[in-house]
MDAnalysis code that builds the backbone (N, CA, C; Angstrom):
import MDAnalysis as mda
import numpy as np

u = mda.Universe.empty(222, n_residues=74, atom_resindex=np.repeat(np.arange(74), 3), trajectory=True)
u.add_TopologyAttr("name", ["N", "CA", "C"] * 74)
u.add_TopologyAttr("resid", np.arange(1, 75))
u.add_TopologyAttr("resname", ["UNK", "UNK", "UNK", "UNK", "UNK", "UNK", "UNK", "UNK", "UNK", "UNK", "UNK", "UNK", "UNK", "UNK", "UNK", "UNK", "UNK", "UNK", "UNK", "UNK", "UNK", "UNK", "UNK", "UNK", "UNK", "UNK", "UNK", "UNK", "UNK", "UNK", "UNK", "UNK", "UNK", "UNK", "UNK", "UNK", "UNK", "UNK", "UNK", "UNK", "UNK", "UNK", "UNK", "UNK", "UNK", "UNK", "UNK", "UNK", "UNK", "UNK", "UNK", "UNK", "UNK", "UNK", "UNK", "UNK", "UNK", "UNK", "UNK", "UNK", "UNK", "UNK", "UNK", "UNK", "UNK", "UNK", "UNK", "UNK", "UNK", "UNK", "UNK", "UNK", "UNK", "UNK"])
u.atoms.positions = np.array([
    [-1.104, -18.686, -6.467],
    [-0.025, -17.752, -6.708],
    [0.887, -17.620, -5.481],
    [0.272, -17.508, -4.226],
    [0.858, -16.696, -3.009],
    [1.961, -18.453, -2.816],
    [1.193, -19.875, -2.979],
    [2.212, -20.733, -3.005],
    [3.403, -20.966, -3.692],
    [2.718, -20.350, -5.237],
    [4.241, -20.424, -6.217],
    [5.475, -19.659, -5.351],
    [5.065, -18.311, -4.698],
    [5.679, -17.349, -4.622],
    [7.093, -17.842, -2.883],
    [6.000, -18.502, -1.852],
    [6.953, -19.142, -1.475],
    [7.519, -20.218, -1.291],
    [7.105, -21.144, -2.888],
    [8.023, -22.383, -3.138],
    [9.211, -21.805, -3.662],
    [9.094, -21.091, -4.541],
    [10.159, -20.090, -5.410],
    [11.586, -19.725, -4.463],
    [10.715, -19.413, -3.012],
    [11.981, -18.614, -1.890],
    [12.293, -19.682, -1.407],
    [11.737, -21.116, -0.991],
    [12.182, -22.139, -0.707],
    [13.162, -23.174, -1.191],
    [12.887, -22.638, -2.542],
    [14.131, -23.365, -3.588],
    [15.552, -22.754, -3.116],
    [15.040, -21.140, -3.694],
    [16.591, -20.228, -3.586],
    [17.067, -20.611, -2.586],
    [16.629, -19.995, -1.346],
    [17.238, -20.635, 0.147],
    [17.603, -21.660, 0.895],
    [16.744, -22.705, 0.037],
    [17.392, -24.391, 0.149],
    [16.710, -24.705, 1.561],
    [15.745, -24.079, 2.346],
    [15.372, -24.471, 3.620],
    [13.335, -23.928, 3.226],
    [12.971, -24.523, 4.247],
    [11.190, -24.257, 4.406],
    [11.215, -22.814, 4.369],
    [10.045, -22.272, 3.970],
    [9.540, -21.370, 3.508],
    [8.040, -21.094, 4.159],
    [7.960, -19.829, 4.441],
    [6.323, -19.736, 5.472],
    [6.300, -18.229, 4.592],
    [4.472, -18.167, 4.030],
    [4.388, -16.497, 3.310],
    [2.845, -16.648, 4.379],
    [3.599, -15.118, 4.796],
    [1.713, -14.856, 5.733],
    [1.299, -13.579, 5.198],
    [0.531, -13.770, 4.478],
    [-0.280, -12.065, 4.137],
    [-1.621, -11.696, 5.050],
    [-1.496, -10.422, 4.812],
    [-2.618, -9.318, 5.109],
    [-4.010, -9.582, 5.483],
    [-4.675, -9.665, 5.446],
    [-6.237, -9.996, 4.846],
    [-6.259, -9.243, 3.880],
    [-6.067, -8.161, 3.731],
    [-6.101, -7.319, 2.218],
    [-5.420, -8.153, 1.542],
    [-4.081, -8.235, 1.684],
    [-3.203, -9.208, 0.314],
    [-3.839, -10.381, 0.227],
    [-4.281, -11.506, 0.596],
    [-4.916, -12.730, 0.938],
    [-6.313, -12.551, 0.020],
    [-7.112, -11.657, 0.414],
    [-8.504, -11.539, -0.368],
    [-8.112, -11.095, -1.791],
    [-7.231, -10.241, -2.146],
    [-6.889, -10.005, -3.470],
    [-6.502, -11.284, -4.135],
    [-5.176, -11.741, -3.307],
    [-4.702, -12.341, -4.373],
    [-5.719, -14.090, -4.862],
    [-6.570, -14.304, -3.411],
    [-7.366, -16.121, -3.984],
    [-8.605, -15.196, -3.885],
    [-9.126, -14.263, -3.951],
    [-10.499, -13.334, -4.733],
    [-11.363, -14.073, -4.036],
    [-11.530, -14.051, -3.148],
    [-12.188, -15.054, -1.877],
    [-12.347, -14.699, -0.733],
    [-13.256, -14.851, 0.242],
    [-13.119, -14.860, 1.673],
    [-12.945, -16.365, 2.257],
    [-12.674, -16.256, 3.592],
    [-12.707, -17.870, 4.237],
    [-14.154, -18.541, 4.354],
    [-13.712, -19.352, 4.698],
    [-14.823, -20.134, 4.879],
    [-15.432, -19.764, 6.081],
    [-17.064, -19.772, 6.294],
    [-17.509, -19.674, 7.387],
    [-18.532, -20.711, 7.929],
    [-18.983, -21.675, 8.924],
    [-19.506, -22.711, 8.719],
    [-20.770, -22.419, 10.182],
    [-21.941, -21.946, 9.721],
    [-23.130, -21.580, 10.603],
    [-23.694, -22.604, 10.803],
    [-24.254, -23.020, 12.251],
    [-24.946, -23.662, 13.086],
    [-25.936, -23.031, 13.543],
    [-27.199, -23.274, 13.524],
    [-28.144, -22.401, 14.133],
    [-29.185, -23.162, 14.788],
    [-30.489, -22.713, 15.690],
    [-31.153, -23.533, 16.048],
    [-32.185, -22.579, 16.417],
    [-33.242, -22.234, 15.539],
    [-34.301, -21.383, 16.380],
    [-35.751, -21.984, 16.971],
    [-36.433, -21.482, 18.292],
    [-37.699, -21.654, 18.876],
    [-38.829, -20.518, 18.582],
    [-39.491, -21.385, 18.022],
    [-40.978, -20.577, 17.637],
    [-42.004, -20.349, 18.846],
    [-43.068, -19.760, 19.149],
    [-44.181, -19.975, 19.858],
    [-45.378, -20.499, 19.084],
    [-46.424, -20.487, 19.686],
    [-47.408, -21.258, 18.860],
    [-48.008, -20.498, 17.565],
    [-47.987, -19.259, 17.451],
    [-48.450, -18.187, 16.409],
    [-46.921, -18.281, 15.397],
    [-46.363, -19.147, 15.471],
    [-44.703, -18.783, 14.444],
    [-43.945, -17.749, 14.679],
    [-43.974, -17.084, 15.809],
    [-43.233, -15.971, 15.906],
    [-41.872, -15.900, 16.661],
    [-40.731, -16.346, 16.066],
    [-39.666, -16.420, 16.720],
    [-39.383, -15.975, 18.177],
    [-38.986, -16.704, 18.942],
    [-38.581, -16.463, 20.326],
    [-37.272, -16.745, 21.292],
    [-36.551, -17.255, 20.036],
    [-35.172, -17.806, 20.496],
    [-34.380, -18.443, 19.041],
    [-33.026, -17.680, 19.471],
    [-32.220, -18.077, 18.342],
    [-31.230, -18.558, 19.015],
    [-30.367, -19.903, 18.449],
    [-29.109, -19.963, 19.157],
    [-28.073, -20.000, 18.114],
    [-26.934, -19.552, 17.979],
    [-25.536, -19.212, 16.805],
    [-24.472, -19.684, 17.168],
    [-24.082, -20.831, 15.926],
    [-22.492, -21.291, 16.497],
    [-21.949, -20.558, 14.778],
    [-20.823, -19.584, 15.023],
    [-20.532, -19.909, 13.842],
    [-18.662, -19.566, 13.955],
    [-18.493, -20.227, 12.923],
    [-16.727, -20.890, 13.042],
    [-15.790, -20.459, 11.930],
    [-14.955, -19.547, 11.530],
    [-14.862, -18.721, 11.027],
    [-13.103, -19.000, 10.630],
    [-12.669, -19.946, 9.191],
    [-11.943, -19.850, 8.982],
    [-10.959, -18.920, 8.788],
    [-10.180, -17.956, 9.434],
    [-9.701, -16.925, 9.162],
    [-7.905, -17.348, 8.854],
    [-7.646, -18.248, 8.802],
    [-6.508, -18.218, 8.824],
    [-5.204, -17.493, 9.436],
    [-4.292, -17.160, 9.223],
    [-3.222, -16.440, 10.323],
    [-3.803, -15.354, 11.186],
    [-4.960, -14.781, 9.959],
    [-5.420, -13.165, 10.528],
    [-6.873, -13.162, 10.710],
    [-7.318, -12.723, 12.171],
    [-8.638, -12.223, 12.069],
    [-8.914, -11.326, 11.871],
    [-7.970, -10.060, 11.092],
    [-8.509, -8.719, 10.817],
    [-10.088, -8.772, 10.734],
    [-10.775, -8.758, 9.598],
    [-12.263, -8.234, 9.323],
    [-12.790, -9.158, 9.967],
    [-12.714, -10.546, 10.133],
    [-13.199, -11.431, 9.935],
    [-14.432, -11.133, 11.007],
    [-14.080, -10.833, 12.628],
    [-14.841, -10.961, 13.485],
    [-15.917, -9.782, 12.750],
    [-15.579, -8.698, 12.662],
    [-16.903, -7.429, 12.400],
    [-18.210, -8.408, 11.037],
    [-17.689, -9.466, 10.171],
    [-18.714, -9.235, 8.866],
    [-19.196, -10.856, 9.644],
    [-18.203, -11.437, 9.961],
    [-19.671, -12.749, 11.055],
    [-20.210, -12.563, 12.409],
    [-20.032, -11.545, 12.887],
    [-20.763, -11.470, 14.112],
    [-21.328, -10.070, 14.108],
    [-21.963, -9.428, 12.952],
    [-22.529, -8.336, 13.218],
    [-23.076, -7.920, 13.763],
])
């Protein structure tokens, strides 16, 4: 939708066209969050009891990081 909307202004105006929304407008309108792509790597001890975690994670946010940082790096 948000593309129809600025091919539409790109026609009228006869020049390129750029639409940047919200994170609110953005999550409404493709009913979606970004992509987020986790790397992890954990160390056990000899009883299985976790003792080390390591976290890469990469966080498509597009124009805006509004929420993005608070719901992947809690």
């Amino acid at each position: 939708m948000s593309a129809m909307v600025a091919a539409a202004a790109a026609r009228k105006f006869n020049r390129p066209c750029r639409m940047i929304l919200s994170r609110a407008d953005d999550c409404l309108t493709t009913g979606h969050r970004h992509n987020l792509e986790v790397d992890y790597e954990a160390t056990a001890d000899e009883s299985g009891r976790v003792v080390r975690i390591k976290i890469n994670a990469n966080v498509n946010a597009g124009i805006s990081m509004d929420l993005s940082i608070a719901w992947a790096f809690w």
